[in-house]
Structure formats: structure tokens, C-alpha cells
C-alpha positions, 0 to 999 in steps of 0.5 A, spaced: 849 596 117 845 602 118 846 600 125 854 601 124 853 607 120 849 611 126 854 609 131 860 611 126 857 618 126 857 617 133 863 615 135 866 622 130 863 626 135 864 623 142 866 627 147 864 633 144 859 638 146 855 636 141 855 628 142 855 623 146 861 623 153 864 615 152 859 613 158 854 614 156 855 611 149 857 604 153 850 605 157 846 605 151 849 600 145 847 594 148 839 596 148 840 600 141 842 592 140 837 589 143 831 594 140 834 593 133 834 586 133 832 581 139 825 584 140 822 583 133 826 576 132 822 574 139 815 578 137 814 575 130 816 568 133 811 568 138 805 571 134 806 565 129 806 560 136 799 563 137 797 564 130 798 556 129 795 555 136 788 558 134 786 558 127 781 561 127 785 568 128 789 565 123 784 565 117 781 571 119 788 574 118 789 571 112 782 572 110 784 580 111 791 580 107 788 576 102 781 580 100 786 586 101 791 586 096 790 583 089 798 583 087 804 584 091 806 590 089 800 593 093 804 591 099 807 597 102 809 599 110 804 604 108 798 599 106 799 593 112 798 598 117 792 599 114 789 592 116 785 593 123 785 585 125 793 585 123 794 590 128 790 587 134 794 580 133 801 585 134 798 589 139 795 582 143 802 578 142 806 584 145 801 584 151 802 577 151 810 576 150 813 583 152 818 583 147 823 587 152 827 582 156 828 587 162 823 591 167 824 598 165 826 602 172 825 609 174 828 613 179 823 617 184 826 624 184 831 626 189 827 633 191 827 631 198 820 629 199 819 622 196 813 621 193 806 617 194 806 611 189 799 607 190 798 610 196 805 608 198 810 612 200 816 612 197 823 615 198 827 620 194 832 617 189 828 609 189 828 606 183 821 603 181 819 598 176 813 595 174 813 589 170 810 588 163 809 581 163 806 581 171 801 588 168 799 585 162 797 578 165 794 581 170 786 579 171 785 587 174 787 590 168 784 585 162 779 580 163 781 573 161 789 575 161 792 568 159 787 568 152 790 571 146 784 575 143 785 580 138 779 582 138 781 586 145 784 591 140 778 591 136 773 594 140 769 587 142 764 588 148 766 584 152 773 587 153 770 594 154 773 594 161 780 591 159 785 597 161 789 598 154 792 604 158 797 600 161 800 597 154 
């Protein structure tokens, strides 16, 4: 519903100097679709996948909620965000599982001169991606990369050299 009220005051001023052209519209519903709905359905999917796949992540996540809050009132937006081991299960499920189906593409500006890319000269207007899923695996970016670890997130040393930046 909130979805359909947004695109309702967008579509009031479409066309208009203040709002959307209709072009521009049609290339963003989809994603704002996507955003909204699919990429959480599929990251709360695959968190319980690895959950019940490791359960010692999983009774530390239990552990951490249960010795947290006393009665449901306590749990908020605000009070869940406050739970470190929760956090490091989301932030390693999303490197596992990227939620987002597509690779995020960007064009090399236009400027005439093209620019150097990993010591790779690319011309002017080349659109260049990088995927999340290769990036995320990749044994020069984290150490184990297959393993669902959340203890990544959480400063364990022996991920110290585990290249978070490119999340």
C-alpha cells in the first residue's frame, strides 16, 4: 500500500519540472519493486537456511535475543539494532546470498579520455560491473569465503585480513 501511495504522488506530478519524465519512471518501478519486496523475502530465506545448517550460530543468536529482552514489548527497530551477533549473521548472509538478482553496472564517463580500471585501460562510455556473488566468494577478499561465519563481522582475528570494504 505505501508502495502505491508513493507512486500515486508521483504519478500527479509526472511530467512536470518538478517530477519524474514518464521515462524515467518506467526504468525505476521495477527496481523499487524489486527493493521493496523480493531481496528481503530471499535474505530472510537464506539466513534461516544457514541458521539451521549451523546451530551453534544459531544458539548463539537465540542466546543473544533471549538474555537480551525480558518481554516482547522491549523489542523495537530501534532495540534489535542493538544486537552485535544479529547483525554479524545479516552482514554475513548478505555477503553469502547478495539479495540483488542483477550486477550493478556503471558507465565509464564519456570525457574522451577512458580511464585505467585494475591497470586496464577502459574506454569512455564502457559500462563496467563487478559481481557481488564472484566479489563476495572470492578467497582474496575473505578468507574461507564458502563458510557462513558471523563472527567475520565481529572482529575474530582470524578474519582480520577479510576485505569488508568490498561489501
Amino acid at each position: 500500500m505505501l508502495i502505491m501511495r508513493s507512486l500515486s504522488h508521483v504519478q500527479a506530478s509526472l511530467n512536470t519540472p518538478d517530477g519524474f519524465l514518464l521515462s524515467e519512471l518506467e526504468r525505476s518501478v521495477s527496481g523499487f519493486m524489486i527493493a521493496g519486496s523480493e531481496t528481503s523475502a530471499t535474505t530472510l530465506t537464506v539466513a534461516t537456511y544457514f541458521l539451521l545448517r549451523n546451530q551453534s550460530c544459531l544458539k548463539k543468536l537465540i542466546k543473544e535475543i533471549r538474555t537480551t529482552f525480558q518481554k516482547d514489548p522491549e523489542i523495537t527497530i530501534n532495540s534489535v539494532n542493538n544486537l552485535a551477533y544479529q547483525l554479524a549473521v545479516i552482514e554475513e548472509v548478505l555477503r553469502l546470498w547478495p539479495a540483488g538478482a542483477g550486477i550493478g553496472q556503471r558507465m565509464n564517463p564519456s570525457n574522451g579520455q577512458g580511464t585505467i580500471i585494475c591497470g586496464k585501460y577502459v574506454p569512455p562510455g564502457t559500462f563496467v560491473a563487478v559481481s557481488q556473488y564472484a566479489a563476495f566468494h572470492s578467497p582474496l577478499n575473505f578468507r574461507d569465503p564458502n563458510d557462513f561465519v558471523p563472527e567475520r563481522w565481529l572482529g575474530d582475528p582470524r578474519y582480520a585480513g577479510d576485505n569488508a570494504a568490498v561489501c
